[in-house]
SERO-4910 file (N, C-alpha, C, O; in steps of 0.05 Angstrom, whole numbers):
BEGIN
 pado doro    nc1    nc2    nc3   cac1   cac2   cac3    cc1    cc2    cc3    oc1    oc2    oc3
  Unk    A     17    -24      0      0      0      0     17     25      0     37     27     15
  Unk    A     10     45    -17     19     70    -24     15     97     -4     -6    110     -3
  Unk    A     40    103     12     30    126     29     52    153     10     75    151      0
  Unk    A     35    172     13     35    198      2     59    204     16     79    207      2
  Unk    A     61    206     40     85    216     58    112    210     49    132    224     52
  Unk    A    110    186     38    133    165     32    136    162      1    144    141    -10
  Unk    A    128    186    -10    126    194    -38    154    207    -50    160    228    -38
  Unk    A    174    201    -71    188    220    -74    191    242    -87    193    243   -112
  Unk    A    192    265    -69    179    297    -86    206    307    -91    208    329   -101
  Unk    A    230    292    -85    250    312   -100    279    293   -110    288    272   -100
  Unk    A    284    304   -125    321    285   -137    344    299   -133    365    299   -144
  Unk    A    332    314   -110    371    335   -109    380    310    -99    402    307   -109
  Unk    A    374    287    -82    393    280    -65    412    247    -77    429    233    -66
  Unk    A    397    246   -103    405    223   -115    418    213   -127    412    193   -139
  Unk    A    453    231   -130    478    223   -131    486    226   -104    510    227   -104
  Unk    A    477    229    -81    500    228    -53    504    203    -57    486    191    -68
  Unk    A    528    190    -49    521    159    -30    516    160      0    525    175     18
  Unk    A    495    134     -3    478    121     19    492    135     44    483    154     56
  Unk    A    521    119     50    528    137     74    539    161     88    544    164    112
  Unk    A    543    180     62    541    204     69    510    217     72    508    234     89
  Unk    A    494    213     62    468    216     57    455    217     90    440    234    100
  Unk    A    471    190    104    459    192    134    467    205    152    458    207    175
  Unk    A    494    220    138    508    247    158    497    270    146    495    290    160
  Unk    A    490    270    125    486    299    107    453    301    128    450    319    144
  Unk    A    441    288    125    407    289    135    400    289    166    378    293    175
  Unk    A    420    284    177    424    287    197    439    320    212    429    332    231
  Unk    A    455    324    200    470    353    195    442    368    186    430    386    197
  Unk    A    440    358    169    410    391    156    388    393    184    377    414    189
  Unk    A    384    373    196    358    364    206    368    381    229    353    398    238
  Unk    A    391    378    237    406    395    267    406    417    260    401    433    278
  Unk    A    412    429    234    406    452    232    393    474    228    399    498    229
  Unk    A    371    459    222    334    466    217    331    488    247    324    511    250
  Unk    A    345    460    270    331    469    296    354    494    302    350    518    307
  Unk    A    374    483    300    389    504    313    392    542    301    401    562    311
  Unk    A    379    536    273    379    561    253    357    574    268    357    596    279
  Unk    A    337    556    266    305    568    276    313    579    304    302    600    310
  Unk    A    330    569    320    328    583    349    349    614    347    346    632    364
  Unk    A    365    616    327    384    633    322    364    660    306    361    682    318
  Unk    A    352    657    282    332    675    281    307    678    301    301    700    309
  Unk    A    292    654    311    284    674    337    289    691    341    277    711    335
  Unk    A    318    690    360    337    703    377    346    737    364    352    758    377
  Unk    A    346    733    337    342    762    329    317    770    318    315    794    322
  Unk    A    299    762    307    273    767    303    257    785    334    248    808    338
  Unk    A    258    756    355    240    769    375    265    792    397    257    813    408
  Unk    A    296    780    401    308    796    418    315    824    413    317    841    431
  Unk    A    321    829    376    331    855    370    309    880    389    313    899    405
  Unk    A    285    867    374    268    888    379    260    898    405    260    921    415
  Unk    A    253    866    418    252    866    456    271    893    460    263    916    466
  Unk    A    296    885    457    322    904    461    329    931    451    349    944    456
  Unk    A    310    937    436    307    962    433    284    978    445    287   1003    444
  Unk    A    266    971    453    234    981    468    240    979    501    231    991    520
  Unk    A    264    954    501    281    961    528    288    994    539    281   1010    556
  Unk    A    308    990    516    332   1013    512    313   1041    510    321   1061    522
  Unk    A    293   1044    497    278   1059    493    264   1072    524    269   1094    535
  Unk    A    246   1050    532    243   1054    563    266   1054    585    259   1062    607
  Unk    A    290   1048    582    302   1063    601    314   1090    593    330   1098    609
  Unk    A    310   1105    573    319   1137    573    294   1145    576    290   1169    581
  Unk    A    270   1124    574    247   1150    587    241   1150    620    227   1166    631
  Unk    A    254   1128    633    260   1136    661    228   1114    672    216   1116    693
  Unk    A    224   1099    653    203   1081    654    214   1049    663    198   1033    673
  Unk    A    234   1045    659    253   1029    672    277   1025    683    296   1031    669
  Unk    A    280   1019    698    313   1018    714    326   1009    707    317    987    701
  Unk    A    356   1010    700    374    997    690    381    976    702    397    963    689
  Unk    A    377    970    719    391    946    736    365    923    735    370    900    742
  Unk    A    329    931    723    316    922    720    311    900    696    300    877    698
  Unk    A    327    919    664    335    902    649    335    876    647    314    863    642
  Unk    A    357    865    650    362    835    652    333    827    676    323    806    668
  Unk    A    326    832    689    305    808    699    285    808    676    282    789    661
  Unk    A    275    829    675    246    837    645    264    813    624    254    791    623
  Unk    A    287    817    610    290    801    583    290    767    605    272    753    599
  Unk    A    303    758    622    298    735    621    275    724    640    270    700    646
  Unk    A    264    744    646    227    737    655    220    727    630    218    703    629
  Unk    A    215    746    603    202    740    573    218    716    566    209    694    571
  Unk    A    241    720    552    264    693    532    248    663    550    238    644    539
  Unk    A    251    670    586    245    635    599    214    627    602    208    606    612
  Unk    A    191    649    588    172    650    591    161    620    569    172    613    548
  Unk    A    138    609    581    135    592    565    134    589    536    146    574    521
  Unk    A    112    610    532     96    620    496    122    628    491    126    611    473
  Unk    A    151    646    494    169    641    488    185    614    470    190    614    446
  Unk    A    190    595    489    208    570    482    187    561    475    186    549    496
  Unk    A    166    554    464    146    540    452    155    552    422    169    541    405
  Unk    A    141    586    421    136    594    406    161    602    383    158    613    361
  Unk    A    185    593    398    212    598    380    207    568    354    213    570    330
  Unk    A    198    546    363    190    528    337    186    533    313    197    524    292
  Unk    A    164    553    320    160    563    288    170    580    269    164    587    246
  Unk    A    194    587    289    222    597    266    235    579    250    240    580    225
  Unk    A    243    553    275    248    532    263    231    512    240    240    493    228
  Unk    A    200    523    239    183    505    213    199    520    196    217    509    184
  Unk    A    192    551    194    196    566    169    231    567    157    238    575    136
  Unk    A    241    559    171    275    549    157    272    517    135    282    511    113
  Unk    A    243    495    161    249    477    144    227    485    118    230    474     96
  Unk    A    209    502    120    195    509     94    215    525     70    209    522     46
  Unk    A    230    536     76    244    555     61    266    527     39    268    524     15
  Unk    A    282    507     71    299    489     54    282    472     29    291    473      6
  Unk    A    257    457     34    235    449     15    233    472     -5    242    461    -25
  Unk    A    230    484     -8    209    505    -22    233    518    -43    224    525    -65
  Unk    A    259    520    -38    279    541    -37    297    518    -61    300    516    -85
  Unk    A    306    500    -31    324    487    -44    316    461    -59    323    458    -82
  Unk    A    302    444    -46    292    428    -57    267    423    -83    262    403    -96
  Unk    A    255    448    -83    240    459    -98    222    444   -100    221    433   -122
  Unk    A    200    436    -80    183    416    -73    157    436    -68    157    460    -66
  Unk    A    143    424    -67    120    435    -50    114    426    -11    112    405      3
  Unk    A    112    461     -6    107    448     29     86    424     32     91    400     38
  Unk    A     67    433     28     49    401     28     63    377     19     55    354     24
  Unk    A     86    384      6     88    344      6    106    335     33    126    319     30
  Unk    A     98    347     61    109    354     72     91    331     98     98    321    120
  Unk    A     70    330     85     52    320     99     29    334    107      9    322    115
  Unk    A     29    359    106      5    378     97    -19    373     80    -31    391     67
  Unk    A    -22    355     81    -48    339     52    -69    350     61    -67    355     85
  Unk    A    -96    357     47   -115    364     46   -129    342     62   -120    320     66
  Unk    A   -158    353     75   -178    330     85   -175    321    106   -158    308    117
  Unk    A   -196    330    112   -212    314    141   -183    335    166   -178    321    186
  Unk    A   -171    356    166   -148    359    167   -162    357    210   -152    344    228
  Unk    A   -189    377    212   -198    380    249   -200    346    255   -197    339    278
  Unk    A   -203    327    237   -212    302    250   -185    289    253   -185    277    275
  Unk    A   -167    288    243   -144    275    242   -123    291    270   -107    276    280
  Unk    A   -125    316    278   -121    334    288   -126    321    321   -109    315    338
  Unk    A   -160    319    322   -170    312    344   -166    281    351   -163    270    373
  Unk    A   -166    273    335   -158    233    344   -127    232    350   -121    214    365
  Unk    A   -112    245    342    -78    255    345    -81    262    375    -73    246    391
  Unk    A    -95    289    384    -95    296    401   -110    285    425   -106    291    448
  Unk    A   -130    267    416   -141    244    438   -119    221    439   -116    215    462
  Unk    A   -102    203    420    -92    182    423    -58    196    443    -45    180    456
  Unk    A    -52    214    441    -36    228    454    -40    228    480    -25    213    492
  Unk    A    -59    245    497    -66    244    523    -75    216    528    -73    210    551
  Unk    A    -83    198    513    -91    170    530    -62    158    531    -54    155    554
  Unk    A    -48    153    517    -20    145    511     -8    160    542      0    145    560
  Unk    A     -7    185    545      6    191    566     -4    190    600      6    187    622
  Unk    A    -24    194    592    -54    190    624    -49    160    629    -49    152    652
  Unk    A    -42    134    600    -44    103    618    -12    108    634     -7     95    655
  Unk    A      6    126    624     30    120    620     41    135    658     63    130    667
  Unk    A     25    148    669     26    168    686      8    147    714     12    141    738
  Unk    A     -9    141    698    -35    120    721    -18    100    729    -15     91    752
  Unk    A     -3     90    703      7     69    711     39     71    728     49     51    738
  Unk    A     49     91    730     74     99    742     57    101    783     63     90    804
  Unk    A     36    120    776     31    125    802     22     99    814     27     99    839
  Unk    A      8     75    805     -3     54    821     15     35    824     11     11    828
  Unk    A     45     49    822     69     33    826     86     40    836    108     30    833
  Unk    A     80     63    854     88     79    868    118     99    865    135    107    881
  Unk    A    117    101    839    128    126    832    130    151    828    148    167    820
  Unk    A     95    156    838     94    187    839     76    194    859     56    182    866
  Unk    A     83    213    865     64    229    895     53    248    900     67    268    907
  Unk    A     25    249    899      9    275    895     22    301    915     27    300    939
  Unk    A     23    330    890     32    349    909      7    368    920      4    373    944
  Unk    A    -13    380    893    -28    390    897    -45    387    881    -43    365    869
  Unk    A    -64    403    874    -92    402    853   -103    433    850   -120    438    867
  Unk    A    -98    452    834    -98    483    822   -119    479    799   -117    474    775
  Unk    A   -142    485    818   -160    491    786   -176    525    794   -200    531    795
  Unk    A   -156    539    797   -164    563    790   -168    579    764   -150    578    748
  Unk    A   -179    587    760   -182    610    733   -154    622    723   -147    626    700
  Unk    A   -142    626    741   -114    636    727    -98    620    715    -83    628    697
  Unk    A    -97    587    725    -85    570    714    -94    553    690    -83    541    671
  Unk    A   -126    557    700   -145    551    676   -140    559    654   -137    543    635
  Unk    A   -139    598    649   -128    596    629   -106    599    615   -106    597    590
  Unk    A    -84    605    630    -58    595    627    -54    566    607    -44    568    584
  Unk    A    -65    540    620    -56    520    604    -76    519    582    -71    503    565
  Unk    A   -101    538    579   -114    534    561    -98    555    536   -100    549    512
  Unk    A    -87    573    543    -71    587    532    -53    579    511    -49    587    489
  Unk    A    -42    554    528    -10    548    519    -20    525    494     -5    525    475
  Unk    A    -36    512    493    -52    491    478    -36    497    446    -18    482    439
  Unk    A    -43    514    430    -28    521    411     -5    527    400      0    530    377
  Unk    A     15    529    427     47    532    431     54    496    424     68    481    410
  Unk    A     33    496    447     49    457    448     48    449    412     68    441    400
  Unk    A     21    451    399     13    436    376     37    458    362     49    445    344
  Unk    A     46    477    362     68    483    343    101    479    349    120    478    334
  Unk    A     99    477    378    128    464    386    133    425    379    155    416    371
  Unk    A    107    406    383    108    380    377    106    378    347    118    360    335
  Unk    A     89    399    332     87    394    302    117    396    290    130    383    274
  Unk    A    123    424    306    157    428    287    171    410    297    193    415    289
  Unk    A    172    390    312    198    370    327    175    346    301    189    331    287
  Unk    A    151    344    299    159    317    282    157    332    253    157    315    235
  Unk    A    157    357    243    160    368    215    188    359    212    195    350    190
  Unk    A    207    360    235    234    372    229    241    335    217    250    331    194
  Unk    A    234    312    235    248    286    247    227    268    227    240    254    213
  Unk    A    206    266    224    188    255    212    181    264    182    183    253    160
  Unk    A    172    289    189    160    290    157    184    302    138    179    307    114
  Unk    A    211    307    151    229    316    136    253    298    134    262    294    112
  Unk    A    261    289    152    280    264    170    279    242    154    295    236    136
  Unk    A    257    228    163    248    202    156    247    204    126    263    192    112
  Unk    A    224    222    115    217    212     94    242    218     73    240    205     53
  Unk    A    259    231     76    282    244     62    305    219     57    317    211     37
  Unk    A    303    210     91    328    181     81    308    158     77    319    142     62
  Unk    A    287    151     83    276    133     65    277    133     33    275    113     19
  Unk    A    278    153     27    274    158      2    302    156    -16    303    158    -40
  Unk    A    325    151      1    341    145     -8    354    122      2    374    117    -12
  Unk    A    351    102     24    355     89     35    336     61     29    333     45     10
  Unk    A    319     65     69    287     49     59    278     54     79    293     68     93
  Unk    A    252     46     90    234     58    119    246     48    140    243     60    162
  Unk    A    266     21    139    267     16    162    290     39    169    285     52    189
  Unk    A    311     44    156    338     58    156    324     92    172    334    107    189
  Unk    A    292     95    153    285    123    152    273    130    187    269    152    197
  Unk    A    270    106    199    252    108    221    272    105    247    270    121    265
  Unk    A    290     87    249    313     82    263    330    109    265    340    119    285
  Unk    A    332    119    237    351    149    239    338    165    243    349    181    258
  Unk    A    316    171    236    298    196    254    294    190    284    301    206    302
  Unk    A    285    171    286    278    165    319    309    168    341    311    179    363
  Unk    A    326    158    327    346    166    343    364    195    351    380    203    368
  Unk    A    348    207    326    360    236    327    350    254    343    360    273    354
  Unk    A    322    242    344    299    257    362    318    259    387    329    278    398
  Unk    A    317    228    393    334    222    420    351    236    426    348    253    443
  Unk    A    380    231    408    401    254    416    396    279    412    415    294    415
  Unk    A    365    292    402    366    320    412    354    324    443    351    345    455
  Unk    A    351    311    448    342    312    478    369    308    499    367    317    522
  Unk    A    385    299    493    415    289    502    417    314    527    421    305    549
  Unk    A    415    336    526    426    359    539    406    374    557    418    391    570
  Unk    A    381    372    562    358    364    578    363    351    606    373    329    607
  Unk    A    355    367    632    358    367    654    341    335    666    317    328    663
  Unk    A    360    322    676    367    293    687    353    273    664    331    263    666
  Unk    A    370    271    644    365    256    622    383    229    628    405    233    639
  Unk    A    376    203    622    389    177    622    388    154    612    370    148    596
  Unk    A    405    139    619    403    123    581    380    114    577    376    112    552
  Unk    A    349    104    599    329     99    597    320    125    589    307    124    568
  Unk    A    322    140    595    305    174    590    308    171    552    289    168    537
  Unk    A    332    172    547    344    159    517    330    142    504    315    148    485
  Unk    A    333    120    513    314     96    498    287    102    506    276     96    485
  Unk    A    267    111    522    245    124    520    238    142    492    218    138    477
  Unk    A    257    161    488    243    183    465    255    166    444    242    171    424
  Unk    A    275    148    437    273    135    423    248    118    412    242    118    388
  Unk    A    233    103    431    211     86    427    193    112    421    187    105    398
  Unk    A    180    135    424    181    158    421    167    169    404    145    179    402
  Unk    A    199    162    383    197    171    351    201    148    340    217    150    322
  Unk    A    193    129    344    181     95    332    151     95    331    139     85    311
  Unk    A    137    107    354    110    105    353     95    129    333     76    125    318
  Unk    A    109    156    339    103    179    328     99    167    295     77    169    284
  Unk    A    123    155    282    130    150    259    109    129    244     96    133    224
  Unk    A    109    101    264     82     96    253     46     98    262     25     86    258
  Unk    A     55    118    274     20    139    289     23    156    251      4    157    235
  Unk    A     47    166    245     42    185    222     44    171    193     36    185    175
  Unk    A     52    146    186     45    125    162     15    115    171     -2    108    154
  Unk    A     11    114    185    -23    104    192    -39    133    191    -61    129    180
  Unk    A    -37    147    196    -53    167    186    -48    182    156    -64    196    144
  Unk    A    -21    175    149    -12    187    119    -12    213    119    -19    225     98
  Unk    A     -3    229    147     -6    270    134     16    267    176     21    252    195
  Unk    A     20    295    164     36    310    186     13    315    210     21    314    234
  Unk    A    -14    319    205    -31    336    229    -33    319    248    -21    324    269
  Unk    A    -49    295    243    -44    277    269    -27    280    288    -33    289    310
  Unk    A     -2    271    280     18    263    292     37    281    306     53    274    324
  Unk    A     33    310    293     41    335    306     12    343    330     15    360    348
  Unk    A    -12    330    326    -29    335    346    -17    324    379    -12    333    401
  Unk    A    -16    293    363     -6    276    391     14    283    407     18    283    431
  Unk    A     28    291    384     58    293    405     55    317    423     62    315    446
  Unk    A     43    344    412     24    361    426     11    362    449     10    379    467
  Unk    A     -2    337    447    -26    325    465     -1    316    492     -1    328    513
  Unk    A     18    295    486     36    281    501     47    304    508     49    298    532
  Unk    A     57    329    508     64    337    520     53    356    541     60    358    564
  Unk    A     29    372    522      9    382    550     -6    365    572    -10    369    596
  Unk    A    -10    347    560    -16    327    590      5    318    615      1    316    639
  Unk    A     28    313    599     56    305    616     51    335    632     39    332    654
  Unk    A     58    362    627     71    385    636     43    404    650     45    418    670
  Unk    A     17    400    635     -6    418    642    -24    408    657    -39    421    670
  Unk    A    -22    380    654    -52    371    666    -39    352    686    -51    353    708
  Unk    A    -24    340    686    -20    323    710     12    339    733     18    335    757
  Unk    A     22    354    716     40    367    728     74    351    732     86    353    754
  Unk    A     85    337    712    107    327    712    130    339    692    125    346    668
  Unk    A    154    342    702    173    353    686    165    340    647    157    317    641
  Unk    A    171    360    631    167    346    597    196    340    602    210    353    617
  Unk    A    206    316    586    232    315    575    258    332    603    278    336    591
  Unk    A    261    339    627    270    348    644    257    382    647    266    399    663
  Unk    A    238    385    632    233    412    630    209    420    653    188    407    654
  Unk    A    212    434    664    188    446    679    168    466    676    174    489    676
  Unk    A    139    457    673    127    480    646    110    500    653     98    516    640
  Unk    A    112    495    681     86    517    700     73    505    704     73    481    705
  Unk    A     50    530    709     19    517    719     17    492    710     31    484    692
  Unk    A     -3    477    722    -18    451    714    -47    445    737    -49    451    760
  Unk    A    -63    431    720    -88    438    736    -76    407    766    -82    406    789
  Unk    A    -61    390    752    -54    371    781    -23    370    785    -13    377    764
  Unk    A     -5    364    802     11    363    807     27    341    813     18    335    835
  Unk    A     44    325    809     55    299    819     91    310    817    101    327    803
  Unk    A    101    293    835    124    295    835    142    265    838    130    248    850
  Unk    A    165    259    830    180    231    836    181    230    859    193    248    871
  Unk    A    166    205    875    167    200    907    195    190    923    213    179    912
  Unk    A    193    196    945    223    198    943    229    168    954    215    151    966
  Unk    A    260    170    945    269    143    957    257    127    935    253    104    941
  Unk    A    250    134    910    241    115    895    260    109    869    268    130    862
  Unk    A    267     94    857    287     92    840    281    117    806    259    120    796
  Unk    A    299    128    797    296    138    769    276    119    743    263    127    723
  Unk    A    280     95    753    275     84    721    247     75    729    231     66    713
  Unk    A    241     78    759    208     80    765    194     98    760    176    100    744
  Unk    A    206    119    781    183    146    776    191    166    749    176    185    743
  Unk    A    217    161    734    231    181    709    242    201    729    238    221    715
  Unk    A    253    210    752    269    233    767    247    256    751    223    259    746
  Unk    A    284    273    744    283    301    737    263    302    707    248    318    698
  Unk    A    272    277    700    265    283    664    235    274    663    223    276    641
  Unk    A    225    267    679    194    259    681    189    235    673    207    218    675
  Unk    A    162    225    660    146    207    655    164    187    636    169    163    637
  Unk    A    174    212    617    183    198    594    219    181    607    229    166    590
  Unk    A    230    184    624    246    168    646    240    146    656    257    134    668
  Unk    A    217    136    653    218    108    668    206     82    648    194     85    626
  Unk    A    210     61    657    205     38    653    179     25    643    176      7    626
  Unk    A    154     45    666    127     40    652    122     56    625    119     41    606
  Unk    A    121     81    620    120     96    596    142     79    572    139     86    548
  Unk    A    164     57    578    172     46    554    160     21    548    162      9    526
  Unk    A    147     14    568    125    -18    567    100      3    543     95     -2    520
  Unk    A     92     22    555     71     30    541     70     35    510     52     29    494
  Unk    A     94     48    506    101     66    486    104     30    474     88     30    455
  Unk    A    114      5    476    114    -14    460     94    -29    455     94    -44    436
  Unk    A     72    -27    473     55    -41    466     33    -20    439     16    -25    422
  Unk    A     46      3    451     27     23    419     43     17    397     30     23    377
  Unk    A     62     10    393     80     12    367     72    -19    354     71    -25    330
  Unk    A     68    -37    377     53    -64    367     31    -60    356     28    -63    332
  Unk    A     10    -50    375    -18    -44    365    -12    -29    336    -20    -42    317
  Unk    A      0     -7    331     -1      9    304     20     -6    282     15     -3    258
  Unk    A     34    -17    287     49    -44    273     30    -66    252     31    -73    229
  Unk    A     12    -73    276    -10    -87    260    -23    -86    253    -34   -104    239
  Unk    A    -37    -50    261    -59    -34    235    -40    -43    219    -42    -66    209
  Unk    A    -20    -28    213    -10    -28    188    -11    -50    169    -17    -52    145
  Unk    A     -2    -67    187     -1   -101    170    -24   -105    151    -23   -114    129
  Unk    A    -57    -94    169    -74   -100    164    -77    -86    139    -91    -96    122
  Unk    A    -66    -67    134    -64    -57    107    -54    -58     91    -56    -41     74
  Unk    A    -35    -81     89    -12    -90     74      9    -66     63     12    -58     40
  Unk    A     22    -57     90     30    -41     88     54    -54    104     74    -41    109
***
């Protein structure tokens, strides 16, 4: 069976050989992210830095105030969310520019685009809610509090759109650009192994990360990969990962990936005296042992959709 995703929309890359091809695509893919965070950084800081500068000669801010105001904003959530979508528009520019493709063959396909969106974003929170239930009735995690005030209410209702554009650009970058790029010169299994692992080592530098923390987002971007050949488009699958992460960080209250994301309407924390590869420590959910039981038994389950489609 024929998936669109796994279509080839371009021939720049079909004199490399094979194994430069897996350093070259690897190199571009690192640099997607790292370009996108570098224009951010002058896009949103030049200006920040001048309306600064501006308000302190009108005696509207203190000089010694400065630096807290810029890294109140830069560590602010909608911030580091919202720097992603510097990083789409580098990888739209390399498509569009260099490869002379169309963004849609990107995984952008027409149809049904809110339904595929919302089943992404439901199979996401169930994926992470069994993955969290099942950590706490094993005593890896320990209720701190429960915040369902209006301020936090809409805070995480807020952030909902950061997440779906920070998880869409991490699988635009690894999935719909990654994968399908060295499959296309390689084969799926080569295309899914080298994306999924890269995912991984971009996580490498992330507060209390470990080799389970590792092989977690590895299994990760195994499931992501075939959650997005089973649906055949980018939306899904940039929903889910979306989904997996506002539930990990907003709704149940556990570090994302070692990251700490604010508010959340519940709270849990690693109980103590309990081992890392139980409760995930610093790096959260995605750290332990039950979330990699889980994450395999979905890659089975979506394994054998696929089969069922002779795919």
């Amino acid at each position: 069976m024929k998936k669109r995703m796994l279509e080839k929309y371009t021939r720049l890359y079909d004199k490399v050989p094979s194994w430069l091809m897996i350093m070259l695509s690897c190199l571009i893919a690192t640099g997607f992210v790292l370009i996108g965070g570098l224009l951010a950084g002058f896009v949103v800081g030049i200006p920040v830095a001048l309306v600064l500068f501006v308000m302190m000669l009108n005696g509207s801010v203190q000089p010694q105030d400065i630096n807290a105001i810029a890294f109140k904003l830069f560590s602010s959530e909608y911030f580091e969310l919202g720097v992603f979508a510097f990083t789409a528009l580098i990888v739209f520019f390399w498509v569009k520019v260099v490869e002379k493709r169309s963004i849609r063959s990107l995984g952008f396909f027409r149809g049904s685009i809110w339904c595929h969106m919302l089943k992404g974003w439901g199979f996401g929170t169930l994926l992470l809610l069994v993955s969290f239930l099942g950590t706490y009735l094993l005593g890896g995690l320990e209720f701190v509090r429960v915040d369902f005030s209006q301020r936090t209410l809409l805070y995480i209702l807020s952030l909902i759109p950061f997440w779906f554009i920070q998880g869409g650009t991490e699988e635009l970058v690894t999935r719909g650009w990654l994968l399908q790029t060295v499959t296309n010169k390689l084969n799926l299994s080569w295309g899914i192994a080298i994306s999924s692992s890269l995912f991984s080592m971009l996580h490498m530098g992330n507060q209390g990360v470990t080799a389970l923390s590792l092989i977690s987002i590895v299994l990760v971007g195994v499931l992501m990969a075939l959650y997005m050949l089973k649906t055949d488009n980018i939306w899904g699958v940039a929903a889910l990962h979306g989904a997996w992460n506002f539930a990990q960080g907003n709704l149940v209250g556990v570090a994302v990936s070692g990251r700490d994301v604010g508010g959340s309407l519940l709270h849990f924390q690693a109980r103590s005296g309990v081992p890392d590869w139980l409760s995930g420590g610093a790096f959260g959910l995605e750290g332990n042992i039950v979330t990699c039981l889980v994450l395999l038994v979905g890659i089975v389950i979506l394994r054998l959709q696929l089969k069922k489609e002779n795919f």
